[in-house]
N, C-alpha and C positions, 0 to 999 in steps of 0.2 A: 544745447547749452546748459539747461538744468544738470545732465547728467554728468557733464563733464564736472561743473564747478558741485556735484556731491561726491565725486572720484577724488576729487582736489581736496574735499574736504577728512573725507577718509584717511587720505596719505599725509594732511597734515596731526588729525588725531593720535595714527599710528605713532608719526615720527616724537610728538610730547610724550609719549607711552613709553618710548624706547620699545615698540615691538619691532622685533626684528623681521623686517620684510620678507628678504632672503626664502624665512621659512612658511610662506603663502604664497598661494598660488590662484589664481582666479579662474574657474572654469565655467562650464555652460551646462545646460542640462540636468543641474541637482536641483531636487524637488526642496524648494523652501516649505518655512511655517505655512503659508498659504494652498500648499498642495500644489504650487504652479511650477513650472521647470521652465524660468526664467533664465535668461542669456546673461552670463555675469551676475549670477544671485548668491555665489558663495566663495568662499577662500576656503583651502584647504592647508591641514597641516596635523602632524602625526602629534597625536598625544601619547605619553606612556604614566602609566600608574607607577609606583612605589614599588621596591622591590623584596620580592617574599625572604622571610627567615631561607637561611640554608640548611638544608634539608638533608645534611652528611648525618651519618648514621652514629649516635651515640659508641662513645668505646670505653676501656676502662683507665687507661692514660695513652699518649700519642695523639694521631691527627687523621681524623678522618676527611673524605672529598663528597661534594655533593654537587647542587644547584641550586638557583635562586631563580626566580620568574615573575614576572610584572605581567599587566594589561599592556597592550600596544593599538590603538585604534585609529582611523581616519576621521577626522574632527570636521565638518563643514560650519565656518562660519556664515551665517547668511547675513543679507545687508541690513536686516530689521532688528539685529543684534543677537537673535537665537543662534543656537551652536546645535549639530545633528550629527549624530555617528552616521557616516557611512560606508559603503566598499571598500576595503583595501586596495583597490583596482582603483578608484580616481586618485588616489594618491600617489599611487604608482606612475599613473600615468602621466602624472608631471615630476616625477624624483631628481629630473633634472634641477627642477628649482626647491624641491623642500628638501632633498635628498632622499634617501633610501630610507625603507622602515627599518628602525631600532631594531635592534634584538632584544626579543622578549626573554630569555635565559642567558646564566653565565654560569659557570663553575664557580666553585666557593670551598673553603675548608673551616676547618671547624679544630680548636687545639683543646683537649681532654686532659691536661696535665701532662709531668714526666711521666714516664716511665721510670719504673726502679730497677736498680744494676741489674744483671742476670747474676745470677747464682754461683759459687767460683765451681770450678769441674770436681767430682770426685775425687780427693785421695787414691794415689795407690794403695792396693793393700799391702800392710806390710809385713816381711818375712817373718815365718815365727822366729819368734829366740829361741838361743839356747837355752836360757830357764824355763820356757813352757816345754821345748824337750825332754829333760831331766825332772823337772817337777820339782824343783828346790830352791828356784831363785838364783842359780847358778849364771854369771852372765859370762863363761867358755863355752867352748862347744861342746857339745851333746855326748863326745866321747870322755873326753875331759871328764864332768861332769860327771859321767854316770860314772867312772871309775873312783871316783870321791861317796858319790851317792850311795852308790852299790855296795863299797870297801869300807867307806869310814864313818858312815852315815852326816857324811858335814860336805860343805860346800869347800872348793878347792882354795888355796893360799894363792897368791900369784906368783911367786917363784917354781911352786911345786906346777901349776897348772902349765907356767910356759914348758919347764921342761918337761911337762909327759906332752905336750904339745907338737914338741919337735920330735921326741920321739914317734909321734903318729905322721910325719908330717916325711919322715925320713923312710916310710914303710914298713916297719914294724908292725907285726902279725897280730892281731888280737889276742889271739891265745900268748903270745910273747909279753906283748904290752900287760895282760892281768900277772901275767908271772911276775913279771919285772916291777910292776907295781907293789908290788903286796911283800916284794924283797925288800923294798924299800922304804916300808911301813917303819916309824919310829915315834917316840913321845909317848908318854904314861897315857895319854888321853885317845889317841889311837891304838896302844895296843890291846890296854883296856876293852875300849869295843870289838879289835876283832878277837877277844879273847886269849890275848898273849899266843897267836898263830903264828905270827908273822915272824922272819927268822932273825931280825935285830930286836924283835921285843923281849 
């Protein structure tokens, strides 16, 4: 009769507490404060500790992945009010009523800032011009060009350049194209430089 009206009394302290039954269980056999392994001397119920920083590896911006880990242990309350880690095994062995033990780790990530754009891709390189071929700032092509360079020491006009343009354009022979060039020389200021050669100077 005793025992029962302090079992009554127990389930009414719990219920003021709001401890949740559910998660104890009442077994036999664990050794209370007293060193006895009294029949119904303890409730059990998984405790867990706090859960560790996450432990993803440092980066320089983006997202790393890690873990996190806590304590998980078997708590025996006993009837005298002491509380005693024990076995994970008696706990187990009722997980019907407290359930299963927690899990001690979980994944975790960790954000490190953006990330900065990537880099835009290289440039093509680009062709040379015809004034780095001629060497005078000339911006025709390299034949063009040198037959002004070569001839008149001056960059070509753009009337004159199209048409010795087309004349190379139409297959005319190099040796033809300097003839025909140089026939065509006129102006005080070209003939001057080639020396009054030319056969209109």
């Amino acid at each position: 009769m005793r025992l029962k009206t302090l079992f009554s009394s127990i389930v009414v302290s719990a219920t003021l507490l709001s401890i949740p039954l559910h998660s104890h269980a009442w077994v036999s056999n664990v050794t209370d404060s007293t060193g006895n392994k009294n029949i119904g001397s303890a409730t059990l119920n998984w405790v867990t500790g706090p859960w560790s920083s996450c432990d993803a590896s440092s980066r320089s911006c983006g997202s790393s992945t890690g873990k996190q880990t806590r304590s998980v242990f078997c708590n025996a309350g006993n009837l005298n009010g002491s509380n005693a880690t024990v076995s994970d095994n008696y706990c187990q062995s009722v997980s019907s009523s407290i359930g299963a033990r927690p899990n001690d780790q979980k994944s975790c990530s960790r954000y490190w800032g953006a990330c900065p754009p990537p880099p835009p891709p290289p440039s093509p390189p680009s062709p040379p011009s015809s004034s780095s071929s001629s060497g005078g700032g000339c911006s025709y092509s390299a034949t063009v060009c040198g037959l002004y360079s070569n001839n008149l020491g001056r960059a070509p006009d753009a009337g004159g350049a199209a048409y010795w343009q087309s004349q190379i354009n139409s297959g005319v022979s190099p040796a033809q194209l300097q003839q025909n060039f140089m026939a065509g020389v006129k102006g005080a200021r070209d003939c001057n430089y080639t020396g009054n050669k030319a056969i209109q100077c």
